[in-house]
MARDOLO-218254 format. One line per field, with one value per residue (C-alpha): residue number from 0; residue in one letter; x, y, z. Coordinates in steps of 0.02 Angstrom, whole numbers, plus 50000, padded with zeros to 5 digits. Last residue first. Example, Ala and Ser with C-alpha at 12.3 -4.5 7.8 and 13.67 -1.06 7.14 Angstrom:
residues 2
seq 1/0
type s/a
X 50684/50615
Y 49947/49775
Z 50357/50390
//
This chain:
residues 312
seq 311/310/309/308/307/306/305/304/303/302/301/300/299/298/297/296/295/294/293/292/291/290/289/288/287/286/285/284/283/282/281/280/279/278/277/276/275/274/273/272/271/270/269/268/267/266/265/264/263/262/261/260/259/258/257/256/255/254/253/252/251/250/249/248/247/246/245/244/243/242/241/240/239/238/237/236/235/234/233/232/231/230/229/228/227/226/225/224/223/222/221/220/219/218/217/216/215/214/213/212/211/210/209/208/207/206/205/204/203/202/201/200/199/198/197/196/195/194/193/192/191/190/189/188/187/186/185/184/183/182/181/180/179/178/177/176/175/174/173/172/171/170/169/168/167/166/165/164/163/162/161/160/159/158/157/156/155/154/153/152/151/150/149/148/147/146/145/144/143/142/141/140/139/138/137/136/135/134/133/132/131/130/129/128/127/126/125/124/123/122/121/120/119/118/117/116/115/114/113/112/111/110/109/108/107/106/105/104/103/102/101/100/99/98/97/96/95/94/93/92/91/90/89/88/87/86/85/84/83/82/81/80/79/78/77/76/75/74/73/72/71/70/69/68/67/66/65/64/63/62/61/60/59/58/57/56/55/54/53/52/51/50/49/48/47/46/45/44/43/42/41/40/39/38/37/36/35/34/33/32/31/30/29/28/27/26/25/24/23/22/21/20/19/18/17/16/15/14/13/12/11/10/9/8/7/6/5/4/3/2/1/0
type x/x/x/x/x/x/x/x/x/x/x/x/x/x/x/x/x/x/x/x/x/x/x/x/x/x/x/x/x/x/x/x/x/x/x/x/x/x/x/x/x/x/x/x/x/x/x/x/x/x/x/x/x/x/x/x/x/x/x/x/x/x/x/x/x/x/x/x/x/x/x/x/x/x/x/x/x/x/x/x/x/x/x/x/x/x/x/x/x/x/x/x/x/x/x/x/x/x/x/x/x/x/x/x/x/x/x/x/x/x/x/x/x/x/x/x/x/x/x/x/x/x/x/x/x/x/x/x/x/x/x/x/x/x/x/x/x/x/x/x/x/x/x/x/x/x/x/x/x/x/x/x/x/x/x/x/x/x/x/x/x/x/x/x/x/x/x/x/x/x/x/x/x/x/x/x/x/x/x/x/x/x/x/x/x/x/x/x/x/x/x/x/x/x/x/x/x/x/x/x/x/x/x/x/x/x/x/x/x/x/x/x/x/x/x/x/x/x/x/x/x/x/x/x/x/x/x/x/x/x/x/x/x/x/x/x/x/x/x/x/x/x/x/x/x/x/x/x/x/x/x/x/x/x/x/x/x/x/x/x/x/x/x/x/x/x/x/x/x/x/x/x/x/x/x/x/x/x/x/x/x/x/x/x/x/x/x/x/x/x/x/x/x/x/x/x/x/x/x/x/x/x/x/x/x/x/x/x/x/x/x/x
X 57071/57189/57326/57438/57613/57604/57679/57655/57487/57445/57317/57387/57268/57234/57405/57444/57411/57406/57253/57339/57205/57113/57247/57202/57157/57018/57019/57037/56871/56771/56819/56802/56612/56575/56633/56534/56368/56373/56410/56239/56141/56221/56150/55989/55964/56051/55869/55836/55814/55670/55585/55597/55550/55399/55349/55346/55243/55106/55112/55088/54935/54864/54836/54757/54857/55024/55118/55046/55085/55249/55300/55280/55362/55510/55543/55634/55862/55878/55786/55626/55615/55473/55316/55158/55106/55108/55058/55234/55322/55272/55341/55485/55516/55454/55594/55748/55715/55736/55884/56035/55945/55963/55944/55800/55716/55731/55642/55516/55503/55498/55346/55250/55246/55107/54950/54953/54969/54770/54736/54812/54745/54575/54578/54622/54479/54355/54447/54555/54566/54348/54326/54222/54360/54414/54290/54306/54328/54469/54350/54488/54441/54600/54649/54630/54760/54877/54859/54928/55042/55119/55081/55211/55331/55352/55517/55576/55741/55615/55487/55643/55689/55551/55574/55756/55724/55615/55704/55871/55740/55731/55907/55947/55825/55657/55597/55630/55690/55492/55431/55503/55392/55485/55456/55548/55561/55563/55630/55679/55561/55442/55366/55307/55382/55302/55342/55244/55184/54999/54900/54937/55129/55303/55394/55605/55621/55732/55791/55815/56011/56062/56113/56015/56121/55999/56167/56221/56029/56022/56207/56177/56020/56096/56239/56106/56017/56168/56178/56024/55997/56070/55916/55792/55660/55481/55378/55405/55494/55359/55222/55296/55299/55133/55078/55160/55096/54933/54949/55051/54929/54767/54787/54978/54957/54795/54886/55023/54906/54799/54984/54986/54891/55030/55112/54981/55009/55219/55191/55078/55196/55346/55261/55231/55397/55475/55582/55750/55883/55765/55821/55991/56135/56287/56428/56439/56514/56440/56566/56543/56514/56323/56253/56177/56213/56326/56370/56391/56313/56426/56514/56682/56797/56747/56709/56739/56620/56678/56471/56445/56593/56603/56779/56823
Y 53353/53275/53225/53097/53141/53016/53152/53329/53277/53384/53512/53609/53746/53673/53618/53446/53320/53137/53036/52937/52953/53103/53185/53326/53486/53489/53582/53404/53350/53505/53520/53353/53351/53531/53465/53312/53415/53533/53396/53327/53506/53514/53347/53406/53565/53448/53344/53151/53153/53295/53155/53030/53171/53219/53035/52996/53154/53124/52916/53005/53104/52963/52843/52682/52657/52684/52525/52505/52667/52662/52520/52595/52751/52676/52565/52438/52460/52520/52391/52437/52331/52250/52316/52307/52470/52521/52705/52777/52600/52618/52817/52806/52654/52798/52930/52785/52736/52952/52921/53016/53017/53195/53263/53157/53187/53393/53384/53303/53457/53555/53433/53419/53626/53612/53526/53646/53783/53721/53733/53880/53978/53911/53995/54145/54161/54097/54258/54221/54341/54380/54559/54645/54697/54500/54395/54203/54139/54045/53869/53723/53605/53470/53548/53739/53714/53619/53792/53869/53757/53759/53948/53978/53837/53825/53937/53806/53736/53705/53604/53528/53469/53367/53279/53245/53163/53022/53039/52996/52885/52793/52755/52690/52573/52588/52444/52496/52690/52672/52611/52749/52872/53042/53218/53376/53530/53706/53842/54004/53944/53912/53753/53580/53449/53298/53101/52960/52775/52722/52772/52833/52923/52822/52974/53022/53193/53293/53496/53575/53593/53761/53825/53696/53663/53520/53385/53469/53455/53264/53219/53296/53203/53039/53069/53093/52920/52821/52896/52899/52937/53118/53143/53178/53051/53110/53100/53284/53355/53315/53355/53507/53576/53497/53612/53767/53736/53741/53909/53977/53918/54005/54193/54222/54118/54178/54383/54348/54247/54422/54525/54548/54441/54449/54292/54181/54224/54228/54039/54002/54061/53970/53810/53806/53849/53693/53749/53637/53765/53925/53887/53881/53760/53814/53797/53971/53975/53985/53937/53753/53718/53717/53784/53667/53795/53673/53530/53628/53548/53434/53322/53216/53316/53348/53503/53670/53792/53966/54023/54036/54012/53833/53786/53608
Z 54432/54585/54496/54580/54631/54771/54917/54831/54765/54585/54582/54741/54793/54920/54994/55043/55172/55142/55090/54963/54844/54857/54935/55076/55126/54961/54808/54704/54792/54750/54589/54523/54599/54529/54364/54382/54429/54294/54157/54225/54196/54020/53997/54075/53949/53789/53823/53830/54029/53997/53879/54041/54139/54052/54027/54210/54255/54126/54186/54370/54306/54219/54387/54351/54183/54271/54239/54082/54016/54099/54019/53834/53892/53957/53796/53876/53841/54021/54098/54205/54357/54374/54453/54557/54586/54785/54744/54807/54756/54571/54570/54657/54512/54388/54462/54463/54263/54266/54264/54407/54565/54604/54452/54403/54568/54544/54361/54481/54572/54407/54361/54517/54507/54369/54452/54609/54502/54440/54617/54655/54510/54549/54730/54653/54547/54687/54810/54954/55111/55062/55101/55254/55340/55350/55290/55297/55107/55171/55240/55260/55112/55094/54946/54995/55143/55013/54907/55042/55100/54920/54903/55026/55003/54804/54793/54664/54750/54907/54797/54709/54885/54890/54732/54769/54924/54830/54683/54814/54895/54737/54696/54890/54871/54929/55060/55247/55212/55150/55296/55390/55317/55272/55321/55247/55342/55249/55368/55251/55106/55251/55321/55224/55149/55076/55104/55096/55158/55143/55306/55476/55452/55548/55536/55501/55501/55398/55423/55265/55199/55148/54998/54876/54749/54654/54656/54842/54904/54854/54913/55090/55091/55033/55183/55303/55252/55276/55436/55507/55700/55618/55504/55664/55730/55716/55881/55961/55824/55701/55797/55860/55677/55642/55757/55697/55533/55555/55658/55490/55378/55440/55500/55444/55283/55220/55245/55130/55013/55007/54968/54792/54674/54540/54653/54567/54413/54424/54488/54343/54240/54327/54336/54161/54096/54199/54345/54321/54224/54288/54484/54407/54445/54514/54397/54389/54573/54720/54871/54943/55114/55102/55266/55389/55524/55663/55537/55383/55217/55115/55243/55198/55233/55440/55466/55579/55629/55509/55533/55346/55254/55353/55358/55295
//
């Protein structure tokens, strides 16, 4: 596989380039859309908060940016990068391809102080997405693909900026500091971070369910995030009836789980799933070689010259 980005050679199997972590796949209208997963919410309040012009612009030079930077060489300097993890690589590659990211973020691998987690932090140009270790150790392979999913939602979305911004208001760094005798972040627009904050959880966990496939998957993510005691939720339980109990200490999360389990049950994500599988079909039949034989033949060729199977 070329790269259409920086022509580096690939092996077949990989998604995302190798050398520039560009998606090997052309756009086509089979893409998915930022506005098929972004939850009406999130992208008013996100269109509110961007109406304040440049101020957040000017927060993230002077206070994020620096912030940043360390935890940048933080990461790379104890973290452990993707590539020491295959299995986990390949899941990645899988996550961003399902949500259509266009490039793949760089992934670090963290053993964090305190109760396991993941978040993602950086740029919308250089997002980098951190993991605990422990949880590789104990999620299945289902839930870190919500896990993974959920983060790069946040990416998909366009989040990043006021993300770390309104993170940096969260955890109380002082941005009323003056600069030319105004305040860089007004009260008002402090609030509408804050209360944004709240509403982008729910397009990025529109993001897990793609990527993982049920949203059964995005509440067990859930239940092993906040170390709930659980059993596995069947496919025929009443999801919404378990998740109430499951999540009765913490009534944001049981929000979150119900509006993707009702999201799940929508024509928007079954038209989002068909998406996916005709990508999938596509992408392997328009390959260098056979699907099933493995033997070499023309890409454009639907059928294989040597086995004669069909390769749609």
């Amino acid at each position: 596989m070329t790269c259409p980005n920086c022509h580096a050679e690939n092996s077949r199997e990989r998604l995302y380039c190798k050398e520039c972590s560009h998606i090997l796949e052309s756009r086509t209208e089979l893409w998915l859309r930022l506005e098929e997963l972004q939850t009406p919410a999130d992208r008013d309040a996100l269109n509110l908060v961007r109406s304040t012009g440049i101020l957040p612009h000017i927060v993230n030079q002077l206070l994020v940016k620096p912030r940043e930077r360390k935890l940048r060489e933080l990461i790379s300097s104890q973290g452990t990068p993707l590539s020491h993890f295959p299995s986990l690589e390949a899941l990645v590659q899988e996550c961003a391809y399902a949500i259509c990211l266009e490039t793949l973020p760089a992934v670090y691998v963290i053993t964090m102080v305190g109760p396991p987690n993941a978040f993602t932090f950086g740029s919308d140009d250089t997002p980098v997405i951190v993991v605990d270790r422990r949880l590789i150790e104990v999620m299945r392979a289902s839930e870190l693909r919500a896990l993974v999913g959920h983060e790069m939602g946040h990416i998909k979305s366009g989040h990043m900026l006021y993300h770390s911004l309104a993170q940096t208001l969260a955890e109380g760094v002082e941005v009323s500091v003056s600069l030319m005798g105004f305040n860089i972040v007004s009260m008002p627009m402090q609030l509408a971070l804050l209360a944004w904050q709240r509403e982008f959880e729910f397009s990025a966990d529109r993001a897990a369910l793609v990527a993982s496939g049920s949203s059964l998957h995005v509440v067990s993510m859930f239940a092993r995030l906040t170390g709930t005691s659980h059993i596995f939720i069947e496919e025929n339980t009443s999801l919404l009836n378990e998740v109430a109990k499951l999540f009765r200490t913490h009534p944001h999360l049981s929000e979150r789980a119900r509006a993707v389990f009702e999201f799940s049950k929508t024509e928007e994500y079954a038209n989002i799933v068909k998406k996916i599988a005709y990508r999938t079909t596509f992408r392997l039949a328009l390959a260098p070689t056979c699907r099933f034989c493995g033997s070499a033949k023309p890409i454009e060729a639907t059928f294989c010259p040597a086995c004669g199977k069909s390769q749609i």
